[in-house]
PyMOL Python script that loads the backbone (N, CA, C, O; Angstrom):
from pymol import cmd

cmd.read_pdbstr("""\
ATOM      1  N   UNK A   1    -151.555  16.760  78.486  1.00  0.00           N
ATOM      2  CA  UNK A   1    -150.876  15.489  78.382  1.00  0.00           C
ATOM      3  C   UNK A   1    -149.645  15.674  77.494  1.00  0.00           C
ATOM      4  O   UNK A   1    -149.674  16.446  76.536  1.00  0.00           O
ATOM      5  N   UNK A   2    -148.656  15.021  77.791  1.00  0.00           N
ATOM      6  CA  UNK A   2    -147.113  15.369  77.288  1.00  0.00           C
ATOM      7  C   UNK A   2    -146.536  13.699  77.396  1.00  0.00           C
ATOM      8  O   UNK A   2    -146.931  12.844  78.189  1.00  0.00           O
ATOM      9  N   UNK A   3    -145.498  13.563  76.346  1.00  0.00           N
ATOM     10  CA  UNK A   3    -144.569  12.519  76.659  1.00  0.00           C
ATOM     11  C   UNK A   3    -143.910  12.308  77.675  1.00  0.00           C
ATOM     12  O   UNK A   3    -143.039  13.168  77.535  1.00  0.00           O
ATOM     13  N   UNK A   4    -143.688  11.820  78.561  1.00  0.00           N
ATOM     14  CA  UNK A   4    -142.472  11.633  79.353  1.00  0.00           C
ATOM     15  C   UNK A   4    -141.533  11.864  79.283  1.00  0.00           C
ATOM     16  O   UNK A   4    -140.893  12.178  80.287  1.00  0.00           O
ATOM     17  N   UNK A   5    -140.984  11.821  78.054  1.00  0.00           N
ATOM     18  CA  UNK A   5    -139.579  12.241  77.864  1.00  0.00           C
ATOM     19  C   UNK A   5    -139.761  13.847  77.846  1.00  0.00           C
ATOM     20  O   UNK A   5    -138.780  14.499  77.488  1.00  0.00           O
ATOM     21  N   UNK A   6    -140.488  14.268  78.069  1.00  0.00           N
ATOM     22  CA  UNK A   6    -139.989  15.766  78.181  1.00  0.00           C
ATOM     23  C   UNK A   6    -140.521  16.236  79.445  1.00  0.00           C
ATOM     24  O   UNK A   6    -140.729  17.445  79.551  1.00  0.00           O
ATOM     25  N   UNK A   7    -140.778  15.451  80.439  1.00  0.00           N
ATOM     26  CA  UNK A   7    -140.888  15.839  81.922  1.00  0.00           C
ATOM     27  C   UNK A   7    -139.830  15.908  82.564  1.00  0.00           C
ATOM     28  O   UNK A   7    -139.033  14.971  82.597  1.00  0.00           O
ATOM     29  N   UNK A   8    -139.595  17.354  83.357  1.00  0.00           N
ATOM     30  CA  UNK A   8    -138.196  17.164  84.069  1.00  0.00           C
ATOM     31  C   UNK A   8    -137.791  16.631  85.160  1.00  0.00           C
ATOM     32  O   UNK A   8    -138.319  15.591  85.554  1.00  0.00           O
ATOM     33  N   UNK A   9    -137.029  17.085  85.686  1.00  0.00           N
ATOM     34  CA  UNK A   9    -136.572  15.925  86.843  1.00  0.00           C
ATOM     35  C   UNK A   9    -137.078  16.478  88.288  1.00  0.00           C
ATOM     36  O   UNK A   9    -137.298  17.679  88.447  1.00  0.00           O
ATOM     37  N   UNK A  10    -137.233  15.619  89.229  1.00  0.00           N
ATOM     38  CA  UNK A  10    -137.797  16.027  89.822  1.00  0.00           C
ATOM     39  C   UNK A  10    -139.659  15.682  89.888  1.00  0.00           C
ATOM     40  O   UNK A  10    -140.297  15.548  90.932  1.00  0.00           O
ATOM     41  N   UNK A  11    -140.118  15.615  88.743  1.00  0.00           N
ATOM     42  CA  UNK A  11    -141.822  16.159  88.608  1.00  0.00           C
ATOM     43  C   UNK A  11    -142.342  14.412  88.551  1.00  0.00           C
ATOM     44  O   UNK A  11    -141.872  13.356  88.129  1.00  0.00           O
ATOM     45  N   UNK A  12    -143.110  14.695  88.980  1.00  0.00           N
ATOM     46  CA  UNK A  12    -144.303  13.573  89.403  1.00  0.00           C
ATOM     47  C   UNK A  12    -145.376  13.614  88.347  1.00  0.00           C
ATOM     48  O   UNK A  12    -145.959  14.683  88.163  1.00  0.00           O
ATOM     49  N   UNK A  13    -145.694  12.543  87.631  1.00  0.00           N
ATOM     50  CA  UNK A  13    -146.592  12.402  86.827  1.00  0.00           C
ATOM     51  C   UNK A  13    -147.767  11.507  86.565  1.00  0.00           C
ATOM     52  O   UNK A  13    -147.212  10.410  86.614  1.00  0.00           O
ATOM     53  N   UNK A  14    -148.828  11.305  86.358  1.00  0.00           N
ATOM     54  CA  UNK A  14    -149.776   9.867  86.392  1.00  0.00           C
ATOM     55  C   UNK A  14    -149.956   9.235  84.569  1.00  0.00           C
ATOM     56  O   UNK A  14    -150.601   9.823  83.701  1.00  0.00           O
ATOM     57  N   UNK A  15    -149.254   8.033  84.397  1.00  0.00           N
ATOM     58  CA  UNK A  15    -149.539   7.611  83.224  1.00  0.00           C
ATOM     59  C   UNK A  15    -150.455   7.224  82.975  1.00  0.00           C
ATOM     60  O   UNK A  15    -151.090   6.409  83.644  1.00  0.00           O
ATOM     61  N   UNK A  16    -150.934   7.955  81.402  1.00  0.00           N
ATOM     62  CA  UNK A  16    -152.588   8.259  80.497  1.00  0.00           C
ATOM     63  C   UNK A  16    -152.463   7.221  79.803  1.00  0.00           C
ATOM     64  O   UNK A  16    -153.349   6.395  80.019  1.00  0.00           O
ATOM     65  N   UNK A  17    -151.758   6.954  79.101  1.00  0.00           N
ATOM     66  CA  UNK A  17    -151.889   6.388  77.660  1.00  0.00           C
ATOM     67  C   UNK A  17    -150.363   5.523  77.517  1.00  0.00           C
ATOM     68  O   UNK A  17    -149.517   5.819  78.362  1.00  0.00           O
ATOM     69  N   UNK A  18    -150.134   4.871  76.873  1.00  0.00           N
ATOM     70  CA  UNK A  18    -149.439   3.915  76.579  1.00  0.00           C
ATOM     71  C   UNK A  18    -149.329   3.670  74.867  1.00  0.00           C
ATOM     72  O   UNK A  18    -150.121   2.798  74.508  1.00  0.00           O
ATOM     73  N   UNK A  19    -148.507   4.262  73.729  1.00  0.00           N
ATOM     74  CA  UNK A  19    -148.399   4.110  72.492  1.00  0.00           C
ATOM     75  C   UNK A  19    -147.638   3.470  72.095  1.00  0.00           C
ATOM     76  O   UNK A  19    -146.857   4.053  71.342  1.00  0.00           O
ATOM     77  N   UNK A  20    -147.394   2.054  72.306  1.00  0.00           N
ATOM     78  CA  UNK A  20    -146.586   1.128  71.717  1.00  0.00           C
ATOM     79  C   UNK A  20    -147.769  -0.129  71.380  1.00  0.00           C
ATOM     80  O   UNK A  20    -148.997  -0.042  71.416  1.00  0.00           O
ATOM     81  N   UNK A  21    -146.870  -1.349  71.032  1.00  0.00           N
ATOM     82  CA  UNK A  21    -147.575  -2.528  70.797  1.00  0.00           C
ATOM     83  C   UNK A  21    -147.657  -3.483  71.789  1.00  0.00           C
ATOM     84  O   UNK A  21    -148.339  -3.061  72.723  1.00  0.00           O
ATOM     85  N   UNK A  22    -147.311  -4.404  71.933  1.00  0.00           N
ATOM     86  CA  UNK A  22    -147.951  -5.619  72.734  1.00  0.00           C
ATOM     87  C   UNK A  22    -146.770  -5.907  73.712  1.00  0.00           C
ATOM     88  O   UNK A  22    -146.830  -6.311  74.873  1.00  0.00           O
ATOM     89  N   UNK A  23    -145.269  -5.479  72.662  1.00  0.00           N
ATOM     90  CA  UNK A  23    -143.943  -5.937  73.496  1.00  0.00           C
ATOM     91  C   UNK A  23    -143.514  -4.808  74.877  1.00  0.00           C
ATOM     92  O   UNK A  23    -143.072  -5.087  75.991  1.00  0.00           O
ATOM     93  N   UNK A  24    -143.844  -3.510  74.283  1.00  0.00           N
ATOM     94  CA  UNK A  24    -143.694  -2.433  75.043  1.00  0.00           C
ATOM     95  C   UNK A  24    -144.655  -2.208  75.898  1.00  0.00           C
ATOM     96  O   UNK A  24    -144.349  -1.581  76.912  1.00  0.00           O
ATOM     97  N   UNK A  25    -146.126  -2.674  75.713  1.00  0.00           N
ATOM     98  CA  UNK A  25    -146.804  -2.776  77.028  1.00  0.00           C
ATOM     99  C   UNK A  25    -146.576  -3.922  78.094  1.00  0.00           C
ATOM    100  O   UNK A  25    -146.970  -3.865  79.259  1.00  0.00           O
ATOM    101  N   UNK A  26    -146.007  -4.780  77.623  1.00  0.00           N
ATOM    102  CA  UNK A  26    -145.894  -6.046  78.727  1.00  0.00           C
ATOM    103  C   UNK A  26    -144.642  -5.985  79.456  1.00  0.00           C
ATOM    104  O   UNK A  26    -144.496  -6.673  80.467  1.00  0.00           O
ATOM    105  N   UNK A  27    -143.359  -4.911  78.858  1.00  0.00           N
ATOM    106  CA  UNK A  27    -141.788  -4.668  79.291  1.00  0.00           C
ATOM    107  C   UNK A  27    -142.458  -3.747  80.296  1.00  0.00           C
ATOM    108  O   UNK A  27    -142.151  -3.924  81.476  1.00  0.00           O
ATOM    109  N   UNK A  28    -143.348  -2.767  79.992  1.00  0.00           N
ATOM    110  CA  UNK A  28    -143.689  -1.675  81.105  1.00  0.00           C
ATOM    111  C   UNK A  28    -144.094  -2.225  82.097  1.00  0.00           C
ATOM    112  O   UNK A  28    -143.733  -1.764  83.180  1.00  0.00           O
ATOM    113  N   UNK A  29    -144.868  -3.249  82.066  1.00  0.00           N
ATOM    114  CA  UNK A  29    -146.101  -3.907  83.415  1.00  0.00           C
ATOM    115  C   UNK A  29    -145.245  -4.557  83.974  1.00  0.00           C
ATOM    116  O   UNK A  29    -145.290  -4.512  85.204  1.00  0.00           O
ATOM    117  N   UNK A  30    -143.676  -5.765  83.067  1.00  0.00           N
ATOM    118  CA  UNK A  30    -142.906  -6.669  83.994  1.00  0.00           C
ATOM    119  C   UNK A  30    -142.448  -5.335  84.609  1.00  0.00           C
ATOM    120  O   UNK A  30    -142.313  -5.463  85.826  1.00  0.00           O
ATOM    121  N   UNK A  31    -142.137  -3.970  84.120  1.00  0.00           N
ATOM    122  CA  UNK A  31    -140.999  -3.135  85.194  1.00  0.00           C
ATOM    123  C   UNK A  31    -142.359  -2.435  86.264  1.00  0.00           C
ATOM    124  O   UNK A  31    -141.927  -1.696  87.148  1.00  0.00           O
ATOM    125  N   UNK A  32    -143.572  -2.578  86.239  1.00  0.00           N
ATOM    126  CA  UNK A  32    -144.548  -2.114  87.233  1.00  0.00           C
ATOM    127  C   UNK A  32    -145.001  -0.791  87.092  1.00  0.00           C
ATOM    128  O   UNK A  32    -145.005  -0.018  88.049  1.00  0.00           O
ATOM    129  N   UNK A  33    -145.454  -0.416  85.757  1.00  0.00           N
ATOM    130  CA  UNK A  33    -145.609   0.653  84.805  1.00  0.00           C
ATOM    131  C   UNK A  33    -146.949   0.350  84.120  1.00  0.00           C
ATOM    132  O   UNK A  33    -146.732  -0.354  83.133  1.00  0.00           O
ATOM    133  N   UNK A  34    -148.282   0.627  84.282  1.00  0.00           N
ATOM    134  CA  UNK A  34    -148.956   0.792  83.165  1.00  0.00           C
ATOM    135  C   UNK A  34    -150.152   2.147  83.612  1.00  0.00           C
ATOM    136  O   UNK A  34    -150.126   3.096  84.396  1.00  0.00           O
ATOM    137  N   UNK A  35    -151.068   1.629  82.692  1.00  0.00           N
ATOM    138  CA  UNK A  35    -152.275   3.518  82.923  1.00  0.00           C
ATOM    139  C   UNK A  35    -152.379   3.277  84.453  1.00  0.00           C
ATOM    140  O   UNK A  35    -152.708   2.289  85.110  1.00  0.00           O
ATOM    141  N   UNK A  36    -151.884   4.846  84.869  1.00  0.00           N
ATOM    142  CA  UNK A  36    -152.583   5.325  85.916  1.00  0.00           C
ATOM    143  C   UNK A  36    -151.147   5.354  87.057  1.00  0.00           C
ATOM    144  O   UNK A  36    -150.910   6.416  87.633  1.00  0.00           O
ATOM    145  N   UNK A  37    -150.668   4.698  87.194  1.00  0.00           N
ATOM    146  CA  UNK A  37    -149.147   4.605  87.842  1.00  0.00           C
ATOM    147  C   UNK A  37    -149.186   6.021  88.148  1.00  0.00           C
ATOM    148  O   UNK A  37    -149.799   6.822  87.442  1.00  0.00           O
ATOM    149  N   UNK A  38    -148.622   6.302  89.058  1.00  0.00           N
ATOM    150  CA  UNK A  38    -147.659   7.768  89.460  1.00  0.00           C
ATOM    151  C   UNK A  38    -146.053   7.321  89.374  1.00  0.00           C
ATOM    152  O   UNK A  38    -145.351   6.450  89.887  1.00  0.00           O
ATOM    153  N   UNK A  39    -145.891   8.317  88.518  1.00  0.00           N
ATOM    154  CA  UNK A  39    -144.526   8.349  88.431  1.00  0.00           C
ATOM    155  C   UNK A  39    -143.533   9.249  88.943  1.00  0.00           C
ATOM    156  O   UNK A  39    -144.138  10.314  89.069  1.00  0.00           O
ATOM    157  N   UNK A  40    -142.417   9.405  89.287  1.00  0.00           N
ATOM    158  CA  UNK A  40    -141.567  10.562  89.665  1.00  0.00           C
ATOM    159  C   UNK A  40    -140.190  10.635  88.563  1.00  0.00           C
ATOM    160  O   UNK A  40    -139.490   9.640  88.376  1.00  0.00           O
ATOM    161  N   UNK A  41    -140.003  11.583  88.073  1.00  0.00           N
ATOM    162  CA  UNK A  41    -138.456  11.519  87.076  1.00  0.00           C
ATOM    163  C   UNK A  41    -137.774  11.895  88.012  1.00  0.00           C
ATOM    164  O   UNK A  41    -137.946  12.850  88.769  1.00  0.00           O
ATOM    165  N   UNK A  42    -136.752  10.922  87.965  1.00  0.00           N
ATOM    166  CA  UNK A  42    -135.223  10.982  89.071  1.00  0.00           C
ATOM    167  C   UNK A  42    -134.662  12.146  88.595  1.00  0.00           C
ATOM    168  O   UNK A  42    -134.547  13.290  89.034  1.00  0.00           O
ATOM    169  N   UNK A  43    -134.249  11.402  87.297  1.00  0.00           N
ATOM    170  CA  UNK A  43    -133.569  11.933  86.253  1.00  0.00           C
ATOM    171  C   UNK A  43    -133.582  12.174  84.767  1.00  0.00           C
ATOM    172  O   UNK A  43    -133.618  11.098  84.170  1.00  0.00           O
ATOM    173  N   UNK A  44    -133.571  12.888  84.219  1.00  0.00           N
ATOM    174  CA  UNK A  44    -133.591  13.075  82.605  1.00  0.00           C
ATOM    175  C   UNK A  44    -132.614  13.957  82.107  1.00  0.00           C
ATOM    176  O   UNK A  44    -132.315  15.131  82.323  1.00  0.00           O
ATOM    177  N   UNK A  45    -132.136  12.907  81.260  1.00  0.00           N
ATOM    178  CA  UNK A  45    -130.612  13.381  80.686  1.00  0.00           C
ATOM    179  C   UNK A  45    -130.841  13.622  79.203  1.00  0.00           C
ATOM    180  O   UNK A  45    -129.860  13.692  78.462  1.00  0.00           O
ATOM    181  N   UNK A  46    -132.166  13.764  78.685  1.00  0.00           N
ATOM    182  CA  UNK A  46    -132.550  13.913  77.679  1.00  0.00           C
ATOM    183  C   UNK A  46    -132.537  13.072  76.436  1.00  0.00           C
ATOM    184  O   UNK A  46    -133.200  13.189  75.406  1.00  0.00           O
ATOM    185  N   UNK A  47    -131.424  12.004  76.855  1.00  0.00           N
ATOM    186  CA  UNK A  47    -131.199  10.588  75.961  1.00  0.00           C
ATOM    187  C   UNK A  47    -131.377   9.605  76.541  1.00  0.00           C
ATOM    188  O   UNK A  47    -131.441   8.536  75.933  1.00  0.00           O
ATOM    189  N   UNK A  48    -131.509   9.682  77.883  1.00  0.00           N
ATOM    190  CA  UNK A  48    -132.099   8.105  78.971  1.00  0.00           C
ATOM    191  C   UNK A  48    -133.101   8.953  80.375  1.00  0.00           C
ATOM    192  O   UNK A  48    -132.901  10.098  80.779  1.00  0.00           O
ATOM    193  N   UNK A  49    -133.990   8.139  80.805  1.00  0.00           N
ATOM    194  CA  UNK A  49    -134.800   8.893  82.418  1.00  0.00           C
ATOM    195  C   UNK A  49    -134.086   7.757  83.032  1.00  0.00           C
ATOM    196  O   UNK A  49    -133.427   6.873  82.484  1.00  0.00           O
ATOM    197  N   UNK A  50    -134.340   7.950  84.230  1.00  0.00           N
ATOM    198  CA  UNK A  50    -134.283   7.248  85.677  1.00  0.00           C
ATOM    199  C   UNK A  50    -135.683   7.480  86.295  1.00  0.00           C
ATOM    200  O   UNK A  50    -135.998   8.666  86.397  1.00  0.00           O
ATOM    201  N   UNK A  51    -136.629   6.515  86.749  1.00  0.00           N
ATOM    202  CA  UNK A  51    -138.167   6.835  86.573  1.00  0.00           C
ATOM    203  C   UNK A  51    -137.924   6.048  88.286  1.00  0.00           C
ATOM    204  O   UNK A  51    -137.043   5.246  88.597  1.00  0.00           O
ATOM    205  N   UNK A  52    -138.940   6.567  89.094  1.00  0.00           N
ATOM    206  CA  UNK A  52    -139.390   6.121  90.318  1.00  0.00           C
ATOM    207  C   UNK A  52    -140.616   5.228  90.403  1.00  0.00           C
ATOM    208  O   UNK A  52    -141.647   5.878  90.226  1.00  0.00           O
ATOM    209  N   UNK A  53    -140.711   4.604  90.508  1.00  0.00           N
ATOM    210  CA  UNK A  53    -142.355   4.100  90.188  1.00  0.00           C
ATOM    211  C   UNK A  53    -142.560   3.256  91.873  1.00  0.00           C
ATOM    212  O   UNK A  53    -141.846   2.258  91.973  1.00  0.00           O
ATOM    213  N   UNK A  54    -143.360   3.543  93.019  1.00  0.00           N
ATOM    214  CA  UNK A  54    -143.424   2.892  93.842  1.00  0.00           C
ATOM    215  C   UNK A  54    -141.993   2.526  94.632  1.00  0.00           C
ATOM    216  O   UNK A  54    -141.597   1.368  94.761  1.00  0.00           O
ATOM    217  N   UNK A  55    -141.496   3.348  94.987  1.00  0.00           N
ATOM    218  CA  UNK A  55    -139.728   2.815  95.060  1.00  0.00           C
ATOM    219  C   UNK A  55    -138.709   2.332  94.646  1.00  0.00           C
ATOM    220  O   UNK A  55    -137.604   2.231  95.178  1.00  0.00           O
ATOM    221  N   UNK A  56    -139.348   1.790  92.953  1.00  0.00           N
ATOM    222  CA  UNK A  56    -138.109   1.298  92.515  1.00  0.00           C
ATOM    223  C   UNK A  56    -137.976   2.178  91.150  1.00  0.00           C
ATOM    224  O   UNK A  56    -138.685   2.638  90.255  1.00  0.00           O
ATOM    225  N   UNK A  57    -136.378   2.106  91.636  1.00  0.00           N
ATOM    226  CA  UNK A  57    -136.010   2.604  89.862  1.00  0.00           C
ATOM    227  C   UNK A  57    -135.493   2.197  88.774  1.00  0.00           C
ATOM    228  O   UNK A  57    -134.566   1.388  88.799  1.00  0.00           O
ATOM    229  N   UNK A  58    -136.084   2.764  87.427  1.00  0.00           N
ATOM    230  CA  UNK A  58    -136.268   2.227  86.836  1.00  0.00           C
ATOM    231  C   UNK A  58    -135.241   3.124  85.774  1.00  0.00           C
ATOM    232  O   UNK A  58    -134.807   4.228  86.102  1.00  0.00           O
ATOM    233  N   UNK A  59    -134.915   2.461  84.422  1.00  0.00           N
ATOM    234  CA  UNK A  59    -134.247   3.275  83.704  1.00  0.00           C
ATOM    235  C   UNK A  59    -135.398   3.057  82.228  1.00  0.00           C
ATOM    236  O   UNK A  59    -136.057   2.029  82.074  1.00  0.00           O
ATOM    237  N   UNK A  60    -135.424   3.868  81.569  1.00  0.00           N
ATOM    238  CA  UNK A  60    -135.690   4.171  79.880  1.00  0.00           C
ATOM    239  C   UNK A  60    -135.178   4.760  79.241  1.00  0.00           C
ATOM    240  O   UNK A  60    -134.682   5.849  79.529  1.00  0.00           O
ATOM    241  N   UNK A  61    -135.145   4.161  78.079  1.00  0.00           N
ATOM    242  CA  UNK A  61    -134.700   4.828  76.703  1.00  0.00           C
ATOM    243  C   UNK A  61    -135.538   6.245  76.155  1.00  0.00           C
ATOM    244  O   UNK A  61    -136.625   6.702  76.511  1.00  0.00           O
ATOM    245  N   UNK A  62    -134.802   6.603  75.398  1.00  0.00           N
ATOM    246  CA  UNK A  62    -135.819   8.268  74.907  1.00  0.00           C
ATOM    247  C   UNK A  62    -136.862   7.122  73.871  1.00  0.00           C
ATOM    248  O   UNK A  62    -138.038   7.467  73.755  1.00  0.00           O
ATOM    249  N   UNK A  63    -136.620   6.400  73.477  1.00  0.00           N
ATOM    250  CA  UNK A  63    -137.870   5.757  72.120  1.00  0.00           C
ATOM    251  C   UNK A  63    -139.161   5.425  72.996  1.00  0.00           C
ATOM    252  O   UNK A  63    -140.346   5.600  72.716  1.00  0.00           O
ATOM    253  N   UNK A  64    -138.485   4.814  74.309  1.00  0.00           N
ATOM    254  CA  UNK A  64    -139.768   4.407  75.061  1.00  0.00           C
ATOM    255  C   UNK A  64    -140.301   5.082  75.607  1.00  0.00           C
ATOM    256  O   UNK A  64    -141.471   4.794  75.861  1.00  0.00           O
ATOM    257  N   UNK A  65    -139.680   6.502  76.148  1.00  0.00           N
ATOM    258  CA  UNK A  65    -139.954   7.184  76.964  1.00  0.00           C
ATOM    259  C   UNK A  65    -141.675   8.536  76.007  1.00  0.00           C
ATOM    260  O   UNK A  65    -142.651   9.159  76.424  1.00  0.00           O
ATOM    261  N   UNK A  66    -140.865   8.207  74.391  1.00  0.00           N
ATOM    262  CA  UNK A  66    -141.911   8.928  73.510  1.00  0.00           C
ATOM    263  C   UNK A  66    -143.069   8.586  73.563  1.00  0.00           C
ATOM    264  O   UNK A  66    -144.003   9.275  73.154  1.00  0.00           O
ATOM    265  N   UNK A  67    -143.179   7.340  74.135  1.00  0.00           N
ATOM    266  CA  UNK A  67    -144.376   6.388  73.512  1.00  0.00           C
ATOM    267  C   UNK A  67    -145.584   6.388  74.970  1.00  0.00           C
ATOM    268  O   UNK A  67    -146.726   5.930  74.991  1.00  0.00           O
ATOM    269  N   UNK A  68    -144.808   7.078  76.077  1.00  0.00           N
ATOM    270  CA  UNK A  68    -145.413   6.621  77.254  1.00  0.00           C
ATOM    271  C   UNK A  68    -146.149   8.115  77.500  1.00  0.00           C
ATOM    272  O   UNK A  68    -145.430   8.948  78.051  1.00  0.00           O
ATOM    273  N   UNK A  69    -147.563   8.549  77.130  1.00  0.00           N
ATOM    274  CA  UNK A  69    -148.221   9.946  77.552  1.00  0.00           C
ATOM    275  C   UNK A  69    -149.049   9.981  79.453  1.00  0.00           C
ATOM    276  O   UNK A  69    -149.905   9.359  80.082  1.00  0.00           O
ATOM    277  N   UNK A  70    -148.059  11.167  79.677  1.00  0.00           N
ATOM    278  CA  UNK A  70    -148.567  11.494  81.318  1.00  0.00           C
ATOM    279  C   UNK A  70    -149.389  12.674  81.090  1.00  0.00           C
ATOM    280  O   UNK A  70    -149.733  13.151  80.009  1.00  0.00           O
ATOM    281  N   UNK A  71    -149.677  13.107  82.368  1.00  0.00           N
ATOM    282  CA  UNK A  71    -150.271  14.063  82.657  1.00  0.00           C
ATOM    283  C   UNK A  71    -149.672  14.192  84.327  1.00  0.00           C
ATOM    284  O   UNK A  71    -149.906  13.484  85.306  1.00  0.00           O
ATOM    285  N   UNK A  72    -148.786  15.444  84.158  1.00  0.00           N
ATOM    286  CA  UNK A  72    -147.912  16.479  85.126  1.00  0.00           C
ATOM    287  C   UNK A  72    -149.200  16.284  86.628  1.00  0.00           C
ATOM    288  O   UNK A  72    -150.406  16.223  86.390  1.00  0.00           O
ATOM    289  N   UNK A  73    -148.624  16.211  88.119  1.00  0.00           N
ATOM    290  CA  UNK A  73    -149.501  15.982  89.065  1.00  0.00           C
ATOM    291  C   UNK A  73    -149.530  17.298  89.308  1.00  0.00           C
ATOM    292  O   UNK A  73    -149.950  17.284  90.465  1.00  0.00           O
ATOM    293  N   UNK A  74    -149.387  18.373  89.047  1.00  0.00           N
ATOM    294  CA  UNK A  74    -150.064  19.826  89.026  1.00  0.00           C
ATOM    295  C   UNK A  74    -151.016  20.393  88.357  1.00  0.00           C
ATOM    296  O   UNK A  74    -151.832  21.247  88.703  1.00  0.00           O
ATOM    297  N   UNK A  75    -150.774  19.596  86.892  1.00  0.00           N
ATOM    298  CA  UNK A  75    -151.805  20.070  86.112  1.00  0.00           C
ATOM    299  C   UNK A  75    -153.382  19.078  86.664  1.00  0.00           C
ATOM    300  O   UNK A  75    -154.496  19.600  86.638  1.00  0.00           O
ATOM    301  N   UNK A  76    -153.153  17.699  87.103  1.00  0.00           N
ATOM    302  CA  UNK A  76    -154.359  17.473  87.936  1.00  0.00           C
ATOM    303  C   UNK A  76    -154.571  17.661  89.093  1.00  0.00           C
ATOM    304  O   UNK A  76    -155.359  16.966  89.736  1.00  0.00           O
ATOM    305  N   UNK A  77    -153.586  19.112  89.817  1.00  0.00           N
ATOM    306  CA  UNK A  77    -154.223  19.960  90.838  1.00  0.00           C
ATOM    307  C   UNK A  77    -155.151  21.254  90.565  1.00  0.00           C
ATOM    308  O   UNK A  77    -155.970  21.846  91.269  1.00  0.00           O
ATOM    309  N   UNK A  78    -154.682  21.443  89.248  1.00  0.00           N
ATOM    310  CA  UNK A  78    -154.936  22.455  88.731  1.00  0.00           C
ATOM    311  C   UNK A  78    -156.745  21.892  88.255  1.00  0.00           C
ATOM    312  O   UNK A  78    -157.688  22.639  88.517  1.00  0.00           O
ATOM    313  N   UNK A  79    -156.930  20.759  87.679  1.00  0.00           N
ATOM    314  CA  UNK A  79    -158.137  20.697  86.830  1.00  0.00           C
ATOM    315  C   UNK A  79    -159.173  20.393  87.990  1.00  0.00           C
ATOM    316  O   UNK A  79    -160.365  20.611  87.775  1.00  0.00           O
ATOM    317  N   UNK A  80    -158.711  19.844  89.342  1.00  0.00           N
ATOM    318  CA  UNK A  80    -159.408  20.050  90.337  1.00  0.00           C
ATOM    319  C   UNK A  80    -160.222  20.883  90.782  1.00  0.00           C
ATOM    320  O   UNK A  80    -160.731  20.717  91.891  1.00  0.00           O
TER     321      UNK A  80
END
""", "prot")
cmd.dss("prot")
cmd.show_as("cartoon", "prot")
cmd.util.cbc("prot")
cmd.orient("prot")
């Protein structure tokens, strides 16, 4: 399990965990983001992502992006 912000572009991920408070979990769910989501990084520019979530995209900040823990969809090919 890794932050998001350090997934590269391109890679598909399933969100674990969620480390913020009450404001940052409810901004994630209005953008259609919470545990378990598959995600795809468009883009990561290392100071903002561009996130895929279900077809739409989405943008984040690196603060939010710290707070949001995935797990890489290889490494749960791998634990398969």
């Amino acid at each position: 399990m890794k932050p998001l912000m350090f997934c590269d572009s391109g890679e598909i991920c399933t969100v674990k965990n969620i480390m913020g408070g009450k404001a940052l979990n409810q901004r994630l769910i209005d953008l259609g983001m919470n545990k378990g989501s598959k995600v795809k990084v468009v883009r990561n520019e290392g100071g903002r992502l561009i996130l895929s979530i279900e077809g739409t995209r989405i943008a984040l900040g690196q603060g939010m992006a710290h707070k949001i823990m995935v797990l890489p969809e290889e490494t749960l090919s791998k634990a398969l």
